[in-house]
PDBQT receptor file of N, H, CA, C and O in Angstrom, charges set to zero:
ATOM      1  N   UNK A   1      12.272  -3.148 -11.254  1.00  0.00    +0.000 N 
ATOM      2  CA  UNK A   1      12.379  -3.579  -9.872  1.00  0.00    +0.000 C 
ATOM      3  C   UNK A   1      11.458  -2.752  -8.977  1.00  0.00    +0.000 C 
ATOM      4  O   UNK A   1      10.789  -3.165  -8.030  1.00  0.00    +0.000 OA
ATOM      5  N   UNK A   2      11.535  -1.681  -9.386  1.00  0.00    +0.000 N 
ATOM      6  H   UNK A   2      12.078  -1.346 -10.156  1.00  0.00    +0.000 HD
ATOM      7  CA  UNK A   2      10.715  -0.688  -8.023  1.00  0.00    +0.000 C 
ATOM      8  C   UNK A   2       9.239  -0.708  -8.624  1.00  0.00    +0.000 C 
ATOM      9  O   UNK A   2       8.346  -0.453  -7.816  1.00  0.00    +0.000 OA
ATOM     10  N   UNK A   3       8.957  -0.915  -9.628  1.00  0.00    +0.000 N 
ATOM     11  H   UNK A   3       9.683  -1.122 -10.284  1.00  0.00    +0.000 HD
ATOM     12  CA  UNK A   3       7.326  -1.204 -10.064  1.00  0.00    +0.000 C 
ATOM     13  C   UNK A   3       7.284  -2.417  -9.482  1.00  0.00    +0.000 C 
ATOM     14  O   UNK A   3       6.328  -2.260  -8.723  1.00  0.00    +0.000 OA
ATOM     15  N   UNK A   4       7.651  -3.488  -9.319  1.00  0.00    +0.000 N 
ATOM     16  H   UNK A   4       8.428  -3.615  -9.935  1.00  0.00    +0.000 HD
ATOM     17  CA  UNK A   4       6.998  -4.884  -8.849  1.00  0.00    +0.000 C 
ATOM     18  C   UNK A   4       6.844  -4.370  -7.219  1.00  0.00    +0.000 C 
ATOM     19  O   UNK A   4       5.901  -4.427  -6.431  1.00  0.00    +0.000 OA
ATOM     20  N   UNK A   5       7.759  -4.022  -7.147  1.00  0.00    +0.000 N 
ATOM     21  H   UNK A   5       8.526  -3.975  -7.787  1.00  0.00    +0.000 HD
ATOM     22  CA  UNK A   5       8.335  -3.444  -5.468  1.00  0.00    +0.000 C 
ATOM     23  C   UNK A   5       6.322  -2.964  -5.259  1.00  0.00    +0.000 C 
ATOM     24  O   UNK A   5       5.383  -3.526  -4.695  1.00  0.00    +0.000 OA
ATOM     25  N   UNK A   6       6.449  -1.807  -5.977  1.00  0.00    +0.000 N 
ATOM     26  H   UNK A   6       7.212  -1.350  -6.435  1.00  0.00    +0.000 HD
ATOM     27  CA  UNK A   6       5.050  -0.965  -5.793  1.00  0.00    +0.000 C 
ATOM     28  C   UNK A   6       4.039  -1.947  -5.682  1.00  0.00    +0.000 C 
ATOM     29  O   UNK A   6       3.365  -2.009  -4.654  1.00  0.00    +0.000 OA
ATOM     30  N   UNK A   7       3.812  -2.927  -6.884  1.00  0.00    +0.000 N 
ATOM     31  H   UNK A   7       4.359  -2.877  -7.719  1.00  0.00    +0.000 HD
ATOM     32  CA  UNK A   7       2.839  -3.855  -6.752  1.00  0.00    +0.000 C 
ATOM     33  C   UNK A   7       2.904  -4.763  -5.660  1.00  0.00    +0.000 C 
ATOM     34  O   UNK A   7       1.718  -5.056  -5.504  1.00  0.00    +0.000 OA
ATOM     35  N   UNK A   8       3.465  -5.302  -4.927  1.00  0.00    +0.000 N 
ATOM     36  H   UNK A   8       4.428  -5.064  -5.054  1.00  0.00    +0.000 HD
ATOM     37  CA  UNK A   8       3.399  -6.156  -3.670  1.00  0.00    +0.000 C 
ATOM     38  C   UNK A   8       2.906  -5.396  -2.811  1.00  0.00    +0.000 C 
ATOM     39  O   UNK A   8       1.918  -5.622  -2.113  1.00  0.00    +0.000 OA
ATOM     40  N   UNK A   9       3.689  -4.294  -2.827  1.00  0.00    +0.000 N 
ATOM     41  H   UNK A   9       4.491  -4.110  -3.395  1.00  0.00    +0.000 HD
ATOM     42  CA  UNK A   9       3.426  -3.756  -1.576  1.00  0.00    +0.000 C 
ATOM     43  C   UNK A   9       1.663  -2.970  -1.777  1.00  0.00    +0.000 C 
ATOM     44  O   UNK A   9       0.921  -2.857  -0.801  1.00  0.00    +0.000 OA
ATOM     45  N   UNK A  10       1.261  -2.515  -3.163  1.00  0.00    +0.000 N 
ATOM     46  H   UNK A  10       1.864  -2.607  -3.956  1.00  0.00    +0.000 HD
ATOM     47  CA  UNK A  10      -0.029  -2.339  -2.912  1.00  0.00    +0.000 C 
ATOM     48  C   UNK A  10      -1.044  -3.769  -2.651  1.00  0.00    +0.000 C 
ATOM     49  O   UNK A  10      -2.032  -3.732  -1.919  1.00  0.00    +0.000 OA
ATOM     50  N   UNK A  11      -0.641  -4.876  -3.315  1.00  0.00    +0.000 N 
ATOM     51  H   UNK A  11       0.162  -4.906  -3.910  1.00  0.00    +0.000 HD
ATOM     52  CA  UNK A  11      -1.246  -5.895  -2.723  1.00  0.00    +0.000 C 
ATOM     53  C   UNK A  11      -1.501  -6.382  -1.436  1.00  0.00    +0.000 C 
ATOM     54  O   UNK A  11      -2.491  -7.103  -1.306  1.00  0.00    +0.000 OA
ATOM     55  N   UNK A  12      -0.578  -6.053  -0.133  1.00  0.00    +0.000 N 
ATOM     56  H   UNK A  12       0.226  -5.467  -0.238  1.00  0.00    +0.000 HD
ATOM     57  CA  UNK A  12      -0.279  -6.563   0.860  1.00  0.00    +0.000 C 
ATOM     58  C   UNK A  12      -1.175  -5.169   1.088  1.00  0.00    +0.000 C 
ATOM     59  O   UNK A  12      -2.330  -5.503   0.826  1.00  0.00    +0.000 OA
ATOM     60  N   UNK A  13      -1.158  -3.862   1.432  1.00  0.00    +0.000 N 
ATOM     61  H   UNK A  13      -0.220  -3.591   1.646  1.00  0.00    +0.000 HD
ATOM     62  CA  UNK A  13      -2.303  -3.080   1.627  1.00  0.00    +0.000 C 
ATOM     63  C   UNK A  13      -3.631  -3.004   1.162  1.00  0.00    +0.000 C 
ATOM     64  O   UNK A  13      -4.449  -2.200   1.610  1.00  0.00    +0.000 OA
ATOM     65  N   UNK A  14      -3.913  -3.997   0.087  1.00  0.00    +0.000 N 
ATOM     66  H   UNK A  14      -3.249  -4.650  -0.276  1.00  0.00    +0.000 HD
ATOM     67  CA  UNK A  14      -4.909  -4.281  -0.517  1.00  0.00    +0.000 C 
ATOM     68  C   UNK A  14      -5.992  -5.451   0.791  1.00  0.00    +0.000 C 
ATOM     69  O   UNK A  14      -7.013  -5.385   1.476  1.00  0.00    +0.000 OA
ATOM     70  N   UNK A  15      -4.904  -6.386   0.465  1.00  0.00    +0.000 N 
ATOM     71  H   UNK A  15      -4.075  -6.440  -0.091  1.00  0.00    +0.000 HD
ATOM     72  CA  UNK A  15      -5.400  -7.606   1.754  1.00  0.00    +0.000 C 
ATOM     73  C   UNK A  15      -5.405  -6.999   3.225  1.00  0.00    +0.000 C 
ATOM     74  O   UNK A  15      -6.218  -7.683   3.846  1.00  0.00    +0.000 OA
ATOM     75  N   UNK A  16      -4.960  -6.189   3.931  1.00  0.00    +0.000 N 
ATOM     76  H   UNK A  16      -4.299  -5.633   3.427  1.00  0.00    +0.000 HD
ATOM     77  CA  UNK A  16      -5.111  -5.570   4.894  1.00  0.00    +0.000 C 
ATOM     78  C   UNK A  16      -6.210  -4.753   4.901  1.00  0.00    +0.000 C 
ATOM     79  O   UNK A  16      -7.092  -4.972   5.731  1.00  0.00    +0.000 OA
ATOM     80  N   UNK A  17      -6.299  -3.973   4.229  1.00  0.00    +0.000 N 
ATOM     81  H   UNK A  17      -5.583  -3.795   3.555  1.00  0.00    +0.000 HD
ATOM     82  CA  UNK A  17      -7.398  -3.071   4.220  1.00  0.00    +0.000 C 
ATOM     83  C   UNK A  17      -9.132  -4.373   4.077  1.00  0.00    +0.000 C 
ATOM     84  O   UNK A  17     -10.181  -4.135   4.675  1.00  0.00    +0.000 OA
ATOM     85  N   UNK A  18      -8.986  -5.168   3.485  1.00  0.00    +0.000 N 
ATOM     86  H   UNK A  18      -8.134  -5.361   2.998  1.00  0.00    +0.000 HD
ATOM     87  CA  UNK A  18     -10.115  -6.422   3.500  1.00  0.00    +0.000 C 
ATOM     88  C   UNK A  18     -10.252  -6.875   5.134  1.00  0.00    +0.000 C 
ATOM     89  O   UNK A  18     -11.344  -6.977   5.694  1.00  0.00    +0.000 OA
ATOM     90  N   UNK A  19      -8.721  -7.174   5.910  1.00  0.00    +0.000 N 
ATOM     91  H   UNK A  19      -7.834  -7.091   5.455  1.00  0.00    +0.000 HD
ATOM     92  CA  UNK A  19      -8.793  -7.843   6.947  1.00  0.00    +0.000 C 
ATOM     93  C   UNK A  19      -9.146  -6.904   8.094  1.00  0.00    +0.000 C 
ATOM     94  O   UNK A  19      -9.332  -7.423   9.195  1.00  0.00    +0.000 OA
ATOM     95  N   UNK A  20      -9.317  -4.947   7.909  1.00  0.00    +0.000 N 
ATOM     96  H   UNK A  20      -9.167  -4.525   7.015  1.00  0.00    +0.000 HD
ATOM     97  CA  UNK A  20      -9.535  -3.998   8.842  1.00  0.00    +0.000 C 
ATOM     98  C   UNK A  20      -8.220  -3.513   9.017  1.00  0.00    +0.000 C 
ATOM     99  O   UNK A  20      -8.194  -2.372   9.478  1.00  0.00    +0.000 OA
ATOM    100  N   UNK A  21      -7.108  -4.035   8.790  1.00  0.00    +0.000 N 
ATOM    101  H   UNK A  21      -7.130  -4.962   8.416  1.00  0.00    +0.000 HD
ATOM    102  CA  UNK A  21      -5.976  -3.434   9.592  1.00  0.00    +0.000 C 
ATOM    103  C   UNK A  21      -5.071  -1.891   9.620  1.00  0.00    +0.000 C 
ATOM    104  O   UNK A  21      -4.151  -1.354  10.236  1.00  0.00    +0.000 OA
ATOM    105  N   UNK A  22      -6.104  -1.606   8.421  1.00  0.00    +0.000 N 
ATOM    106  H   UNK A  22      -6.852  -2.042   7.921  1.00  0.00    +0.000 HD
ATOM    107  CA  UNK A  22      -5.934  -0.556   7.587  1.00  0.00    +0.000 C 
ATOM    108  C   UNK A  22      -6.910   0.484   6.806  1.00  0.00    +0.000 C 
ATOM    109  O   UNK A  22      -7.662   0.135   5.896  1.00  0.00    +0.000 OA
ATOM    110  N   UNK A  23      -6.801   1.647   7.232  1.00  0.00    +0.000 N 
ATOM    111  H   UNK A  23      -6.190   1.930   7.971  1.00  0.00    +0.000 HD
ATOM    112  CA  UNK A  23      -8.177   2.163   6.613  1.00  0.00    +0.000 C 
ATOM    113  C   UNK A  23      -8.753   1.923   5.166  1.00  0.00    +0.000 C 
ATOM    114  O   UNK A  23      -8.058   1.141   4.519  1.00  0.00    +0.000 OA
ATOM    115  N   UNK A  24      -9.348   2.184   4.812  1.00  0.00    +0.000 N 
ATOM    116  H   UNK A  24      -9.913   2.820   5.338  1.00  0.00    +0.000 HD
ATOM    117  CA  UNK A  24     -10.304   1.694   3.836  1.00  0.00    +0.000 C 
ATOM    118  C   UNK A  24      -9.903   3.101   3.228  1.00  0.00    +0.000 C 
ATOM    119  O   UNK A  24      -9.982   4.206   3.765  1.00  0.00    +0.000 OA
ATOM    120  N   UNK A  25      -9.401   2.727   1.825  1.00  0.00    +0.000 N 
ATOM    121  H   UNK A  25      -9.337   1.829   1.389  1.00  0.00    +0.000 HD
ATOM    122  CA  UNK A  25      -8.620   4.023   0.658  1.00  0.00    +0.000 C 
ATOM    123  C   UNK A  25      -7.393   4.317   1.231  1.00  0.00    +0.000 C 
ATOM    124  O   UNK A  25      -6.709   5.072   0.540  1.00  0.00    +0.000 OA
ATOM    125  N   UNK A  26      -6.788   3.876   2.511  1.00  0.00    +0.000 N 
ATOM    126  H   UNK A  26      -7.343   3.262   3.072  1.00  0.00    +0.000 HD
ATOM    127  CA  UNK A  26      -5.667   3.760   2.115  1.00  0.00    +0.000 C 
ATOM    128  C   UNK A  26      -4.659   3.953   1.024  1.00  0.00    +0.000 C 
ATOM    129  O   UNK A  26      -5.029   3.277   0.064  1.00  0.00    +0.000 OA
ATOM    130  N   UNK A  27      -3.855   4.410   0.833  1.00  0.00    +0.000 N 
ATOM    131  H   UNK A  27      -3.554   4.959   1.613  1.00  0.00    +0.000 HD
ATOM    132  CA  UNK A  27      -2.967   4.547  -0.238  1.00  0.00    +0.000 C 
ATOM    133  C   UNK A  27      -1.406   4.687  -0.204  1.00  0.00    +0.000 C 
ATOM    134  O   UNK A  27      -0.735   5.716  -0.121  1.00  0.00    +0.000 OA
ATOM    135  N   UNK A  28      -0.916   3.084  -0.309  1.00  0.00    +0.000 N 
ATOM    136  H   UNK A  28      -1.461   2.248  -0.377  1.00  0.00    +0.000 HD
ATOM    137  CA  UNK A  28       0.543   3.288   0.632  1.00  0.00    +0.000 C 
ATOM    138  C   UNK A  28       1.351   3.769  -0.340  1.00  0.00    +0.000 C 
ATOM    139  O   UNK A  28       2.472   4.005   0.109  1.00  0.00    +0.000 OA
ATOM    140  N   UNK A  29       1.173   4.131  -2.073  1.00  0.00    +0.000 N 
ATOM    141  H   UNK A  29       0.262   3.939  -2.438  1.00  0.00    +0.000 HD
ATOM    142  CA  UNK A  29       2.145   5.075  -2.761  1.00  0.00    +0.000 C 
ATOM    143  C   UNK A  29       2.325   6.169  -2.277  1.00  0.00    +0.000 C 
ATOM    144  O   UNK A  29       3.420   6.621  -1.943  1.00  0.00    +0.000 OA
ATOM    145  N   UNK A  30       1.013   6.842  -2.166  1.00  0.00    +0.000 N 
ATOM    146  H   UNK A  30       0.123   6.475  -2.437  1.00  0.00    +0.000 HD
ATOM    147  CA  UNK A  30       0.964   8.056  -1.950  1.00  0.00    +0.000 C 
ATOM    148  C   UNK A  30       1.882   8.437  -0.216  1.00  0.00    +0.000 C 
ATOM    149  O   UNK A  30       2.699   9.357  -0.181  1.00  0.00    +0.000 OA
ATOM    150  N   UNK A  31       1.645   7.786   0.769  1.00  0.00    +0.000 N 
ATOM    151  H   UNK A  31       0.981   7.039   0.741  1.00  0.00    +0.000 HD
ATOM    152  CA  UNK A  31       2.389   7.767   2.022  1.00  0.00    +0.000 C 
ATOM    153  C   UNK A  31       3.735   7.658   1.679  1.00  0.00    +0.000 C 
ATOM    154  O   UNK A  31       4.653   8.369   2.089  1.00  0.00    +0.000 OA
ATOM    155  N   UNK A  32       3.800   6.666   0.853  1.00  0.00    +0.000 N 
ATOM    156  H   UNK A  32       3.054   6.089   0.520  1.00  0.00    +0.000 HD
ATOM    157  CA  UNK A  32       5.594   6.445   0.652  1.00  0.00    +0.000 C 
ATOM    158  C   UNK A  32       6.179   8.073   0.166  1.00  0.00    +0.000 C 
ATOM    159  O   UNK A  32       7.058   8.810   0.611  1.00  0.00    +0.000 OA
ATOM    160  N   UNK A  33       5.169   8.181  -1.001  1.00  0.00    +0.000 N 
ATOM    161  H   UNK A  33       4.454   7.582  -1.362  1.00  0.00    +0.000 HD
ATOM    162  CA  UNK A  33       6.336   9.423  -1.414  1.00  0.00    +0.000 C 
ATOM    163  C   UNK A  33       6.032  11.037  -0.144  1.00  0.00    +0.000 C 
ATOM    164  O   UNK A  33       6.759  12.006   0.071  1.00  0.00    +0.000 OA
ATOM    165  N   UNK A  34       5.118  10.787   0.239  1.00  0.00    +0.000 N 
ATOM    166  H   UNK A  34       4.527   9.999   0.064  1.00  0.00    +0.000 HD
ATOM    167  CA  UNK A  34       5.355  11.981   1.323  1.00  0.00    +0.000 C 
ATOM    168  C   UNK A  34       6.313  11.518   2.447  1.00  0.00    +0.000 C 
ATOM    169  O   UNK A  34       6.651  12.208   3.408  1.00  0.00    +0.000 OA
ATOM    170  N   UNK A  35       6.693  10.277   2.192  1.00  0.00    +0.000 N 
ATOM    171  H   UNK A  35       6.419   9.716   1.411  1.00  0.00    +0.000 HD
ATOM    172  CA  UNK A  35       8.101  10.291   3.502  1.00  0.00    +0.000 C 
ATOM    173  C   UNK A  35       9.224  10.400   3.209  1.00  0.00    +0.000 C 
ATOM    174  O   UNK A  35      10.187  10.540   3.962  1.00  0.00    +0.000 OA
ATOM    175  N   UNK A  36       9.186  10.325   1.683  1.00  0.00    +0.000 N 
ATOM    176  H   UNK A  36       8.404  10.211   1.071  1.00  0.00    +0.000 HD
ATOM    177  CA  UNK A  36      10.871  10.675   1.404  1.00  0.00    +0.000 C 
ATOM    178  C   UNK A  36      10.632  12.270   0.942  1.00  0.00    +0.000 C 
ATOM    179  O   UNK A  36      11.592  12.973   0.630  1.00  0.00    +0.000 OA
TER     180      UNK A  36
């Protein structure tokens, strides 16, 4: 469950980062685990 979890959610930062909305290398694993 939490691996698919990971994969969407790097996909959806994947397509953002294409559309600008998001820096470029971005890395929303790495953010996630510095917030917990």
């Amino acid at each position: 469950m939490g691996q698919v979890f990971r994969k969407v959610v790097i996909d959806v930062f994947m397509e953002a980062q294409q559309v600008g909305e998001v820096p470029v290398g971005f890395n929303p694993a790495e953010t996630a685990k510095n917030l917990m």
